[in-house]
C-alpha positions in Angstrom: 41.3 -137.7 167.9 43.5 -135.3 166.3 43.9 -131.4 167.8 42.3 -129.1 165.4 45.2 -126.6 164.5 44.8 -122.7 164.5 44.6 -121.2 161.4 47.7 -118.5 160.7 47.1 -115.2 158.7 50.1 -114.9 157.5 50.1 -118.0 155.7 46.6 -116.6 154.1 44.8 -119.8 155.5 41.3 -119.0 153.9 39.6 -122.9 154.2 37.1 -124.3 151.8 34.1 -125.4 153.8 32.0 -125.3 151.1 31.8 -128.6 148.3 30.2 -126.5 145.4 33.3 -125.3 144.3 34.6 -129.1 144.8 32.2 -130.6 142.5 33.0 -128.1 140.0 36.1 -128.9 139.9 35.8 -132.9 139.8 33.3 -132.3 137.2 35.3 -130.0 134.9 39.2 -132.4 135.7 38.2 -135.4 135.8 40.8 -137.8 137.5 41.3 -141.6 136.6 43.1 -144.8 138.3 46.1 -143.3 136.0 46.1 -140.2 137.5 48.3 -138.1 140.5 47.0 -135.2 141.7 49.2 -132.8 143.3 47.0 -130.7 146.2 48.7 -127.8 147.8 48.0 -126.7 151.3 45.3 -128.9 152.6 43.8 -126.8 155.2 41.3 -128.6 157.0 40.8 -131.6 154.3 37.9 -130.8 152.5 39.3 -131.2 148.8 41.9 -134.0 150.3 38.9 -136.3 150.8 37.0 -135.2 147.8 40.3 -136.2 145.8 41.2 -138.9 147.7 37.0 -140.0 147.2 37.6 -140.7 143.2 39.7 -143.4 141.4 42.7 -141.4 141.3 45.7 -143.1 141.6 47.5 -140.8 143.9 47.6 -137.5 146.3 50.3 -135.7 146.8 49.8 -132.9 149.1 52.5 -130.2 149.4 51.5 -128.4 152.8 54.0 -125.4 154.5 52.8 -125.3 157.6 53.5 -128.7 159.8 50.7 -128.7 161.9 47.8 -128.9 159.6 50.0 -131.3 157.6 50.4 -133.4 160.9 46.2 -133.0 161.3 45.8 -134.5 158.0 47.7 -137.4 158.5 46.1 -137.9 161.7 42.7 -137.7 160.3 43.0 -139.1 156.8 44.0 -142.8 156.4 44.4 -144.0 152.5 47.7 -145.5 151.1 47.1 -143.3 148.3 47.7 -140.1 150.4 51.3 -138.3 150.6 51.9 -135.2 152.6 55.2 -133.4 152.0 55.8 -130.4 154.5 57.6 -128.4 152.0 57.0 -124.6 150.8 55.2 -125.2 147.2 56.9 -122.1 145.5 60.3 -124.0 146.1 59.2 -127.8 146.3 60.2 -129.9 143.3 57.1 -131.2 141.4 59.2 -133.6 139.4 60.0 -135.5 142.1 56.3 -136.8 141.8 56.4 -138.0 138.5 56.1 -141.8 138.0 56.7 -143.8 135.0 56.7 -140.9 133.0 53.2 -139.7 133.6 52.2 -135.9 133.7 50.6 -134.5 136.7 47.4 -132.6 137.9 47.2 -130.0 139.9 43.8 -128.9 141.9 44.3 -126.4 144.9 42.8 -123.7 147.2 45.8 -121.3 146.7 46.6 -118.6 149.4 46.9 -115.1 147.0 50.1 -114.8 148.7 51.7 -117.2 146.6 49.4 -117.2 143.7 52.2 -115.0 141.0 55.4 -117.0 142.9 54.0 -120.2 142.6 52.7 -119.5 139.2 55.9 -118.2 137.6 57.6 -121.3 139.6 54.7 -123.9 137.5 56.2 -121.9 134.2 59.5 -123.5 134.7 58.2 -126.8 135.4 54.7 -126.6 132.8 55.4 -129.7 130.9 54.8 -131.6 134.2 51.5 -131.1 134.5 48.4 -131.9 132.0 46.3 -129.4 133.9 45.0 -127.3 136.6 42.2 -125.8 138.2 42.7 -123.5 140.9 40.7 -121.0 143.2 42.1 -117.9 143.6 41.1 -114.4 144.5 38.9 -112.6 141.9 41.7 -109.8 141.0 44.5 -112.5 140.5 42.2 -114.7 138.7 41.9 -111.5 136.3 45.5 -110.7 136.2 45.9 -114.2 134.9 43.1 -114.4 132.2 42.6 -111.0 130.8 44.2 -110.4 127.6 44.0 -106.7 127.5 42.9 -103.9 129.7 43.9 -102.3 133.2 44.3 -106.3 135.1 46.3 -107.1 131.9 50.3 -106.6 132.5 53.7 -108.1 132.6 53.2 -110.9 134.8 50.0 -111.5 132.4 51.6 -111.9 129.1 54.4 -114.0 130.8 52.4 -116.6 132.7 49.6 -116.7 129.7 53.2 -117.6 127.3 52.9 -120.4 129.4 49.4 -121.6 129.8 46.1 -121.4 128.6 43.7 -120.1 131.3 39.8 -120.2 131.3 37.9 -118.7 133.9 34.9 -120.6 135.7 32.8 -119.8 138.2 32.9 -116.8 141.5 33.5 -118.4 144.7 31.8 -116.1 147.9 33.4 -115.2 150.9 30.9 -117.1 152.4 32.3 -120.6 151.6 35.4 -119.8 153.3 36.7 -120.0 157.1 37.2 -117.3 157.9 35.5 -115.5 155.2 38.0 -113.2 152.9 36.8 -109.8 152.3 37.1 -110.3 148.7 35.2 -112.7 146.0 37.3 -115.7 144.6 37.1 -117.7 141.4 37.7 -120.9 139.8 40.6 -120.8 137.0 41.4 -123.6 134.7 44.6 -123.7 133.1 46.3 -125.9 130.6 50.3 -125.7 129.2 50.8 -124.0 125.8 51.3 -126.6 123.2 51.9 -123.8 120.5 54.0 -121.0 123.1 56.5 -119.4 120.7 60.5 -120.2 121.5 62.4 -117.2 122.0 66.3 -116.9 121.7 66.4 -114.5 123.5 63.9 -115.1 126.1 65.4 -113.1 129.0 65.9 -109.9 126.9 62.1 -110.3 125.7 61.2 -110.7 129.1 63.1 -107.5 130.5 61.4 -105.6 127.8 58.3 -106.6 128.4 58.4 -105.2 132.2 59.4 -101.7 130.9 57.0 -101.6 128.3 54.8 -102.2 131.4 56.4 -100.1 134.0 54.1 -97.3 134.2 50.5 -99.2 132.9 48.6 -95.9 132.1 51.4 -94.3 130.3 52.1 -94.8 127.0 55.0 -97.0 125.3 56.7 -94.0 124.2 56.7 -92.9 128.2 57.7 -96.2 129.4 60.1 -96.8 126.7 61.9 -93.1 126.5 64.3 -93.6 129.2 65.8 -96.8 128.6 68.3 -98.2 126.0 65.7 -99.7 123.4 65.8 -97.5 120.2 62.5 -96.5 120.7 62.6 -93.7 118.3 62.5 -96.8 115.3 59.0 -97.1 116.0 56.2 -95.4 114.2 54.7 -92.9 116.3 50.8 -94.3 115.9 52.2 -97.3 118.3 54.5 -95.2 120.8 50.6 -93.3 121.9 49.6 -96.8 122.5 49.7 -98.4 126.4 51.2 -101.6 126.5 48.0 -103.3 127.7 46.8 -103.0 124.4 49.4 -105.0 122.7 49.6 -108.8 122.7 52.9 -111.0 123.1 53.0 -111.3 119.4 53.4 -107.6 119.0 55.2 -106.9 121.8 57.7 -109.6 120.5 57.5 -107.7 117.1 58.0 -104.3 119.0 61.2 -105.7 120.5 62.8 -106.9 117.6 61.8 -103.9 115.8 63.6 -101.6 118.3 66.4 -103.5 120.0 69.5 -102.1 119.7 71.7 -105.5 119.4 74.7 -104.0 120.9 73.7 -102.5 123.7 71.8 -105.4 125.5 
């Protein structure tokens, strides 16, 4: 029988030992003999079996840490199970394509790598057909809210990207050990309709220093840098950037880049 492996806090190793939030998610994705799921960090095999319990075609499970990835090849027997000891927020998801079919991806993700691995997804989005993740409550916030103090930078980037829905709170309680803080389930889909920029990385820069300082206004955030600010009218300057969506940040941009300067 296979040694059960220590877990390590610095990889954030928070394991599932509940199946609630399992069912939700087998019940909200629902995988097929056509599909590969992609699984990262298995911990102690709870949603590996679950996954590996359907008709889906295949698992892929990208684990960092080599002994729990050795434990689950000990333990888990099915030809439909890989387990490649890689670090997700640099692995190549592409490489686990076949015959052109898109990928899912269902995870327990550590919040360590939540916004790495996340910003790493947008660069490879049109790999996937979907997700469905649990995360901690406040990331699972930054990701989903549309407007308000959670709502920044990383926010309008990642949501340029995706689509995200947010499902149920997952307690402390079905966790080993239990976090100090409440999770959640969040569903997530790529952006069939995300707007094509030109000028993408300039957008992108702007966007972090309209967001640079979240509870001061734009005019604030905006004053000391090389965007001709002063263009804009002075009602939207009092306004926070958490109040703005991409469309009108994008608008904002345009309306005060200074094409010579950037």
């Amino acid at each position: 029988m296979a040694t059960l492996p220590r877990q390590k806090k610095h990889l954030g190793q928070h394991f599932l030992i509940s199946e609630e939030p399992i069912h939700r998610m087998l019940s909200t994705v629902p995988l097929t003999p056509e599909t590969t799921v992609v699984e990262i960090g298995c911990g102690n095999g709870i949603l590996t079996k679950a996954l590996l319990s359907t008709r889906c075609k295949a698992v892929h499970v990208v684990e960092i840490d080599p002994e729990w990835a050795r434990y689950i090849q000990e333990t888990i027997h099915d030809p439909r199970l890989q387990v490649h000891v890689a670090d997700a927020v640099t692995f190549d998801f592409a490489s686990l394509r076949e015959g052109g079919r898109r990928l899912v991806l269902l995870a327990n993700l550590p919040y360590v790598i939540t916004f790495p691995l996340m910003e790493r997804l947008c660069g490879q989005s049109d790999l996937f057909d979907e997700a469905m993740v649990m995360i901690q409550e406040e990331a699972a916030e930054r990701l989903t809210h549309t407007s308000g103090r959670r709502y920044g930078a990383v926010s309008v980037y990642l949501q340029h990207f995706f689509t995200f829905t947010s499902y149920d709170k997952v307690p402390p309680s079905f966790f080993s050990p239990p976090p100090k803080v409440m999770s959640r389930l969040v569903h997530f889909v790529p952006r069939a309709d995300r707007p094509q920029y030109t000028d993408a990385a300039a957008f992108w820069l702007f966007v972090r220093a309209c967001f640079k300082n979240p509870r001061q206004t734009l005019a604030n955030n905006l004053k000391r840098t090389k965007y001709a600010w002063q263009q804009v009218s002075s009602e939207t300057l009092k306004l926070r950037a958490q109040q703005l969506t991409e469309a009108e940040l994008y608008a904002l941009f345009s309306s005060c880049l200074k094409a010579n300067q950037i």
